[in-house]
MIDOSE-1310 file (N, C-alpha, C; in nm, 2 decimals, decimal comma, always signed):
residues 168
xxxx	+4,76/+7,75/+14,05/+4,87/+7,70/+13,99/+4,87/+7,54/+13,99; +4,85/+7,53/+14,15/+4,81/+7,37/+14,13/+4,77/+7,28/+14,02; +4,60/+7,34/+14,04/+4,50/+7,33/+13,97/+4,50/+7,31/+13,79; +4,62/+7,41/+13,76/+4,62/+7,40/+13,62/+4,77/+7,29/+13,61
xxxx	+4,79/+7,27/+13,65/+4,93/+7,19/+13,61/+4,88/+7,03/+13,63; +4,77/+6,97/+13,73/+4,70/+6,93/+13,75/+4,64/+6,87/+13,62; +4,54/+6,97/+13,56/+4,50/+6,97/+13,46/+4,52/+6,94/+13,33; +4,63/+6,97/+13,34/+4,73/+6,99/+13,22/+4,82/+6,89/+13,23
xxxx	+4,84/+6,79/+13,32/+4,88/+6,68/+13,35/+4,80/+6,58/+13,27; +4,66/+6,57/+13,35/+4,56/+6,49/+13,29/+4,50/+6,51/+13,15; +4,54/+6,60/+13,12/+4,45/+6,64/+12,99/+4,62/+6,53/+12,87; +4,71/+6,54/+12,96/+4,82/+6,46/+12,83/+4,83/+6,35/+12,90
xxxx	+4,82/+6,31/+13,00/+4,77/+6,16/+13,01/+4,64/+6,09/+12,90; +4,54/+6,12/+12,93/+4,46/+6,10/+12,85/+4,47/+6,12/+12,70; +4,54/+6,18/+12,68/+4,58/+6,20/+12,56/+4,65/+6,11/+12,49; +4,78/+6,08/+12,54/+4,85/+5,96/+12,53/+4,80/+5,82/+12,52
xxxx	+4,68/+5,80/+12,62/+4,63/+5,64/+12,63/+4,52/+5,67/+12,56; +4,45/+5,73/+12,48/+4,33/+5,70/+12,42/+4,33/+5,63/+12,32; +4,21/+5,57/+12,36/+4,15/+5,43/+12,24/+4,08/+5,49/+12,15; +4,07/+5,43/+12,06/+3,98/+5,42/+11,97/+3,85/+5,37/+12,07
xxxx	+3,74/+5,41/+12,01/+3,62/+5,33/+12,07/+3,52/+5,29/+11,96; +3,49/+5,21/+11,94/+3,40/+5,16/+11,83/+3,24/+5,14/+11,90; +3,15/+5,19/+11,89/+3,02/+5,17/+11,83/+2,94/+5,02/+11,80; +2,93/+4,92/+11,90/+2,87/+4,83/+11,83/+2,79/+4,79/+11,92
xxxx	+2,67/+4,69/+11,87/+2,54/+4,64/+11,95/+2,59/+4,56/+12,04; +2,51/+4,49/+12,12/+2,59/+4,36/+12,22/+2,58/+4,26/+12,13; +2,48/+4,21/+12,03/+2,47/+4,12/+11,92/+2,63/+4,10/+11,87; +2,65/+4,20/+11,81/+2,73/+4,25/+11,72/+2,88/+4,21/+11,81
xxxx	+2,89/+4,21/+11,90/+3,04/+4,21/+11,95/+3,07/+4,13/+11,99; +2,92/+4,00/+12,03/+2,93/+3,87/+12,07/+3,02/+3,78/+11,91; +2,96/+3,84/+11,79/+3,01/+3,77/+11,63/+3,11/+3,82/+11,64; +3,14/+3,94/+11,66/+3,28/+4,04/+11,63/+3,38/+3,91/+11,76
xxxx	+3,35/+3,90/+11,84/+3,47/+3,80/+11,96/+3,48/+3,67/+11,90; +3,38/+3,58/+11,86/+3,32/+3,48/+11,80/+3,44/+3,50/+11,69; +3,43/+3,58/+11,59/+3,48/+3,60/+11,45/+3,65/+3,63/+11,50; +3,70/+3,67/+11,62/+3,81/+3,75/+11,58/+3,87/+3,60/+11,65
xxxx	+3,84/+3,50/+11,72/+3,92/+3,38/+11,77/+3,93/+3,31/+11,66; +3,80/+3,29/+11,58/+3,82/+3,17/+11,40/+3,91/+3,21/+11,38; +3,91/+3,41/+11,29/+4,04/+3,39/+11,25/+4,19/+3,41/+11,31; +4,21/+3,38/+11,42/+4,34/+3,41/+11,47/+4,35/+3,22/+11,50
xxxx	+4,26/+3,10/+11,53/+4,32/+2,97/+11,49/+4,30/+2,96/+11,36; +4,25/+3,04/+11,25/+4,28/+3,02/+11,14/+4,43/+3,04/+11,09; +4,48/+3,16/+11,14/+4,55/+3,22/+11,10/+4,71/+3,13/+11,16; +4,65/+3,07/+11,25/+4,81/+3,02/+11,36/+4,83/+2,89/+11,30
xxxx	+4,71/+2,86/+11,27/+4,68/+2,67/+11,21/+4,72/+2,68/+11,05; +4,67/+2,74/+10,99/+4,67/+2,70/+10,81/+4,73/+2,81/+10,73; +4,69/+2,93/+10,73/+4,77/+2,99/+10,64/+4,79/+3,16/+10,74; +4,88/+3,18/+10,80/+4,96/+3,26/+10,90/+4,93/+3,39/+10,87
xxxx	+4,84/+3,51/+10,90/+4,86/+3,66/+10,85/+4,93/+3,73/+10,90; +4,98/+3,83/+10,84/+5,08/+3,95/+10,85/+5,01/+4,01/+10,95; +5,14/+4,07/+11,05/+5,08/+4,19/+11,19/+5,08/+4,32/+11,13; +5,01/+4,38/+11,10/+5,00/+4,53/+11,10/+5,00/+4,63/+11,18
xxxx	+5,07/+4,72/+11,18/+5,06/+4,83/+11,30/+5,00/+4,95/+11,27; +4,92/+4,98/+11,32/+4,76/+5,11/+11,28/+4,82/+5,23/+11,29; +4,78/+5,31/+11,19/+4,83/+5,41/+11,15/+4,76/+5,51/+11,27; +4,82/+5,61/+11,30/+4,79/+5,74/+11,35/+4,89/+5,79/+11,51
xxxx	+4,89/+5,90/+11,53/+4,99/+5,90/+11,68/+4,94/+5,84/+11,79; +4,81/+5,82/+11,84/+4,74/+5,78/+11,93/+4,73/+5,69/+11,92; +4,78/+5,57/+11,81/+4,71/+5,41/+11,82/+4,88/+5,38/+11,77; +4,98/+5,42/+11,91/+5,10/+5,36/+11,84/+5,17/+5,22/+11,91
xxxx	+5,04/+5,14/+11,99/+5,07/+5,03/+12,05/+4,96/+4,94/+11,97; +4,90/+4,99/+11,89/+4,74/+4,89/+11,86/+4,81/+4,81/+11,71; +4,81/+4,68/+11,72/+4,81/+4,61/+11,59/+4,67/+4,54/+11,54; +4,70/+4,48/+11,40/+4,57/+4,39/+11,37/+4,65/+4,31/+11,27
xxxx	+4,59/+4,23/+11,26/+4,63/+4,14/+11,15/+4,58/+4,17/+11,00; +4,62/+4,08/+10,90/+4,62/+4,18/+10,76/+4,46/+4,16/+10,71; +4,39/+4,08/+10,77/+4,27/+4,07/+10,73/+4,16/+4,19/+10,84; +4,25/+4,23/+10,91/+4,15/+4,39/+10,97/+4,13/+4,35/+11,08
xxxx	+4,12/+4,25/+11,15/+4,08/+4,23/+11,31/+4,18/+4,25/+11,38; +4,13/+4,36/+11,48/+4,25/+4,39/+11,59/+4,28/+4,23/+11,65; +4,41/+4,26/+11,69/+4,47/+4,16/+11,79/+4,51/+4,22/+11,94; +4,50/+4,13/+12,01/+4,55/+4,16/+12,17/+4,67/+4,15/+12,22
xxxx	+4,73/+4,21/+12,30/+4,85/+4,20/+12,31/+4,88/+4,03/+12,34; +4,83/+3,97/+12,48/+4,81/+3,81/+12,47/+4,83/+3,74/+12,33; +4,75/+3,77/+12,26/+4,78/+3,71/+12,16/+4,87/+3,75/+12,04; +4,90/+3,88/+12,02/+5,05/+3,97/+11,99/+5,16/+3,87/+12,05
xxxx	+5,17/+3,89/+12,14/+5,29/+3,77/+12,20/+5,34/+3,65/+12,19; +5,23/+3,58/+12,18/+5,17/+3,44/+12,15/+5,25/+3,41/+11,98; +5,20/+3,52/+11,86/+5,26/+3,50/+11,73/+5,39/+3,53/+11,76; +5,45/+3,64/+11,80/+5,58/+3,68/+11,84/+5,67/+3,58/+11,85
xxxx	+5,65/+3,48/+11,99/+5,73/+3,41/+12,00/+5,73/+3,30/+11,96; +5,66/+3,29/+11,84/+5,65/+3,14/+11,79/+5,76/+3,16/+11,66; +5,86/+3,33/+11,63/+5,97/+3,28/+11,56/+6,07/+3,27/+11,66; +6,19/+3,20/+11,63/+6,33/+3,17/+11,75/+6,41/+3,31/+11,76
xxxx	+6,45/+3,40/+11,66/+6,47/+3,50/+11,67/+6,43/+3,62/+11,76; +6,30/+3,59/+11,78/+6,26/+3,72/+11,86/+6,26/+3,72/+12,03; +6,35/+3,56/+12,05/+6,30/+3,58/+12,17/+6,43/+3,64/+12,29; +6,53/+3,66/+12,18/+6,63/+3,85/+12,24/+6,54/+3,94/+12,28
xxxx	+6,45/+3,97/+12,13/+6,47/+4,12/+12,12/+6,29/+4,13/+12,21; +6,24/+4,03/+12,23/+6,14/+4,00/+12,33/+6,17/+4,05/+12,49; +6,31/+3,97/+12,49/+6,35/+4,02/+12,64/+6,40/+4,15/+12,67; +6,43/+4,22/+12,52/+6,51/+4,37/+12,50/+6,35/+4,47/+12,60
xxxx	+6,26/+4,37/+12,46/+6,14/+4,50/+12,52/+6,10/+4,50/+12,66; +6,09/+4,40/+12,66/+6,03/+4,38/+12,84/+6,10/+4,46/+12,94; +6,27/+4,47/+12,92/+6,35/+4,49/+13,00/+6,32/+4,66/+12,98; +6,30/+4,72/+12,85/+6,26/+4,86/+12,80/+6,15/+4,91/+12,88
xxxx	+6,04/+4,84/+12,87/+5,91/+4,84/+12,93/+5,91/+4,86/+13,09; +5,96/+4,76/+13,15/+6,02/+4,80/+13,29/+6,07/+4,88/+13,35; +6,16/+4,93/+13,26/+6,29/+5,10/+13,29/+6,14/+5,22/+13,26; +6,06/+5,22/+13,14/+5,97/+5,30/+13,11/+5,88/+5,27/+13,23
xxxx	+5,84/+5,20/+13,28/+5,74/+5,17/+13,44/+5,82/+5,24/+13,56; +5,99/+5,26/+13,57/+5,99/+5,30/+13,64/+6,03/+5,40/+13,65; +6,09/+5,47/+13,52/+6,11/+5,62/+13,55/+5,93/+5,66/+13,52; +5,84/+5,65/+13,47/+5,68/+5,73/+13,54/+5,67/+5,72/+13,65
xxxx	+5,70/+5,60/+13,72/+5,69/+5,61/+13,88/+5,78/+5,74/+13,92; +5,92/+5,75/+13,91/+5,98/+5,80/+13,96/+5,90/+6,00/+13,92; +5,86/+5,99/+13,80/+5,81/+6,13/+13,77/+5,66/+6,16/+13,81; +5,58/+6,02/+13,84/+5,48/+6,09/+13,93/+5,49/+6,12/+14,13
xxxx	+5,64/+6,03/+14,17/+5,66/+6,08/+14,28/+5,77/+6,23/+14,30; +5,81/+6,25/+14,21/+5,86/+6,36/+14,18/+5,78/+6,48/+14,25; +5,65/+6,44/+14,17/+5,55/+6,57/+14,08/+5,49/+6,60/+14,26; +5,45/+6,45/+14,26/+5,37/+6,50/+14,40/+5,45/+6,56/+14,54
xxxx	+5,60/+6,53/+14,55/+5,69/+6,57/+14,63/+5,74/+6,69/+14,57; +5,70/+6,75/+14,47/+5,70/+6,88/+14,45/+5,59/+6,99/+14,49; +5,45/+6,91/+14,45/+5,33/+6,97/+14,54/+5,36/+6,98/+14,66; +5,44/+6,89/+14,72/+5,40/+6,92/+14,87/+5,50/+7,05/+14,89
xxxx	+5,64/+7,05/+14,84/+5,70/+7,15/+14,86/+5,68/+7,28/+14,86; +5,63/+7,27/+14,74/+5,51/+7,41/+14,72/+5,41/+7,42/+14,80; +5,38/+7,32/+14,83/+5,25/+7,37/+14,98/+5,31/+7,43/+15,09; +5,43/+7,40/+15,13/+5,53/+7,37/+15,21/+5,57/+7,55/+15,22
xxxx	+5,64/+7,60/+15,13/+5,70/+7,69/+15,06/+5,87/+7,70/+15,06; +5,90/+7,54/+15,01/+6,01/+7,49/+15,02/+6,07/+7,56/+14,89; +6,15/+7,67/+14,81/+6,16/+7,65/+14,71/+6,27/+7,57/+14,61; +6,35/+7,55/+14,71/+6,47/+7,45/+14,66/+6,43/+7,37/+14,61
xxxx	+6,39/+7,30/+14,71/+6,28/+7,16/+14,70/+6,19/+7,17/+14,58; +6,08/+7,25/+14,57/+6,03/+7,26/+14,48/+6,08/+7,27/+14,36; +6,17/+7,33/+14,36/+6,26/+7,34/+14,19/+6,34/+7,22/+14,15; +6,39/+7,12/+14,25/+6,46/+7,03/+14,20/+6,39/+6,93/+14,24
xxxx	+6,29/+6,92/+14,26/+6,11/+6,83/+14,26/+6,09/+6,88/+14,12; +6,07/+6,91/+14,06/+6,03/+7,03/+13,94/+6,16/+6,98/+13,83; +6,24/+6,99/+13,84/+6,34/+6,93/+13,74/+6,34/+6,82/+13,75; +6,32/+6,74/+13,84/+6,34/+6,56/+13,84/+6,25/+6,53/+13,80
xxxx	+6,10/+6,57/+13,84/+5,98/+6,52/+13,73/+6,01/+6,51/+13,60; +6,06/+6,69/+13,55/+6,08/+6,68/+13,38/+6,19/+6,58/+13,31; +6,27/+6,60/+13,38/+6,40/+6,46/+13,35/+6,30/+6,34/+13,35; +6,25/+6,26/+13,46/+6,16/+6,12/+13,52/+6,08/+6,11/+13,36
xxxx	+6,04/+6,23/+13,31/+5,92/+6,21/+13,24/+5,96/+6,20/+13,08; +6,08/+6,34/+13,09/+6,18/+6,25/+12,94/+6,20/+6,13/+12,90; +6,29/+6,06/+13,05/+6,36/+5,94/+13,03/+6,25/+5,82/+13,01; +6,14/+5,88/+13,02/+6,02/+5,74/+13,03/+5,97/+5,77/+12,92
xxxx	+5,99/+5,86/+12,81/+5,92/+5,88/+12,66/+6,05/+5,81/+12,59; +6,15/+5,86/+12,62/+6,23/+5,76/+12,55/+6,27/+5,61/+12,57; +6,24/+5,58/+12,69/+6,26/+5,44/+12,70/+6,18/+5,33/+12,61; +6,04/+5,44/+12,67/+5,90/+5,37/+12,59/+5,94/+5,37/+12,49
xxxx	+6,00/+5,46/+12,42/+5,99/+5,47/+12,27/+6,10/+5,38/+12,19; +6,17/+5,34/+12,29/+6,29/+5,24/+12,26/+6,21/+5,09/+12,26; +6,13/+5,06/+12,40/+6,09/+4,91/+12,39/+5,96/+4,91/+12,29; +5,89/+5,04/+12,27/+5,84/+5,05/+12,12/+5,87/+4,91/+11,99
xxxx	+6,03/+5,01/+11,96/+6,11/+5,01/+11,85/+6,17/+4,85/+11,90; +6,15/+4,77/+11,99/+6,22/+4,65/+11,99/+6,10/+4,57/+11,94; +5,94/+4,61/+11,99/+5,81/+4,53/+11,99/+5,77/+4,55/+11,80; +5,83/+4,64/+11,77/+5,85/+4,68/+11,62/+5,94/+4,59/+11,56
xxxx	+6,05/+4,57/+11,58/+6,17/+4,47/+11,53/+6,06/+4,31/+11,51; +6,06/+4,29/+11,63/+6,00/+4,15/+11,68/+5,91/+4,17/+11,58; +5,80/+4,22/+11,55/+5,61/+4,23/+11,50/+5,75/+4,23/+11,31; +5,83/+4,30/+11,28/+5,91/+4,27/+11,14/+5,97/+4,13/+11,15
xxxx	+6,02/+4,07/+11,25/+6,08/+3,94/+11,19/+5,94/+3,81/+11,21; +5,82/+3,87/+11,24/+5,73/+3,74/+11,26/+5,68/+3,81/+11,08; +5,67/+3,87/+11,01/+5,62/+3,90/+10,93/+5,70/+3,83/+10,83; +5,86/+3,91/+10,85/+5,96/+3,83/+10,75/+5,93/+3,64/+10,78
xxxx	+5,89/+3,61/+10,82/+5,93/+3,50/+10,88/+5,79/+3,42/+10,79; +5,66/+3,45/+10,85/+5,57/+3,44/+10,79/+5,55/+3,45/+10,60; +5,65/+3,56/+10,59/+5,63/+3,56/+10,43/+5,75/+3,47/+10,38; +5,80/+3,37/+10,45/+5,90/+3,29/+10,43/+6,09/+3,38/+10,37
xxxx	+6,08/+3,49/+10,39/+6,16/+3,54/+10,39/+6,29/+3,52/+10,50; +6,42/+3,44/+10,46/+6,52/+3,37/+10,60/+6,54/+3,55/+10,67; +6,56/+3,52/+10,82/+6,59/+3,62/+10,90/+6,73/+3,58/+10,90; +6,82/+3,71/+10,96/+6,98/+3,69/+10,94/+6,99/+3,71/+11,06
C-alpha cells in the first residue's frame, strides 16, 4: 500500500513539473543564450515585445516573448515591473505563492505523519493524517492557481501597456 501511494505520489509530481526538453548541440545553445540576451536588450531598449503564455496543461508557468524565445522568470519579473500598476498585483502573487509553499509543506508532512501512523497501527491518526494531506494538497492547487491568475493579470497589463493601451 505504501509502495503504491508512494508511486502514485511521484508519478503526479512529476507530472505537474515537467519541462519541455529540447534537443540541441552544445554549439547550438551557446547562439540559442547569445541570441536569447540580444533579443531581450533589444526588446527592453527599442521596440518592447508582447509576453506570451505557452499553450498546453504542463507548460502553465512557461512564457516567451512574441518573437518565440522563452524568457526566464528573472527576467519575466524584470519586464513586469517596469509597469507601475503591477506592482499590487506583484505583491498579490508573491504573497499567493508563499500560502501555495506552505500548504505543500503542510501536505507533504501530513503524508509522511500518516506513514508513520500506519506503520504504527494508529488508525485515528492515520485517517485524519489522511484527510489533512488531501485538504494540504487542495488548498495548495488552489492557492497556486490563484497566484497563477495574479502572474496572469501582471504578464496582461505589461502587454496592455506595451501595446500603448492606458491601464485603468
Amino acid at each position: 500500500m505504501k509502495k503504491l501511494i508512494s508511486i502514485s505520489f511521484l508519478s503526479l509530481f512529476f507530472c505537474l513539473y515537467a519541462q519541455e526538453a529540447e534537443v540541441v548541440s552544445g554549439a547550438k545553445t551557446e547562439q540559442a543564450s547569445a541570441h536569447s540576451d540580444v533579443v531581450f536588450q533589444i526588446a527592453s531598449e527599442d521596440a518592447p515585445f508582447l509576453v506570451l503564455h505557452r499553450a498546453g496543461f504542463f507548460q502553465v508557468f512557461d512564457y516567451k516573448l512574441s518573437d518565440g524565445t522563452n524568457i526566464s522568470y528573472s527576467k519575466l519579473n524584470k519586464l513586469l515591473k517596469t509597469v507601475p500598476e503591477n506592482k499590487t498585483v506583484l505583491v498579490k502573487k508573491n504573497v499567493w505563492t508563499a500560502i501555495d509553499y506552505a500548504f505543500f509543506a503542510g501536505f507533504c508532512t501530513s503524508l509522511a505523519v500518516t506513514y508513520h501512523a500506519v506503520d504504527k497501527g494508529w488508525d485515528d491518526m492515520a485517517y485524519y493524517g489522511a484527510a489533512c494531506s488531501v485538504g494540504c494538497f487542495l488548498f495548495a492547487v488552489i492557492s497556486g492557481m490563484t497566484a497563477q491568475s495574479y502572474r496572469a493579470t501582471a504578464v496582461d497589463n505589461y502587454n496592455l501597456s506595451v501595446m500603448g493601451i492606458p491601464l485603468n
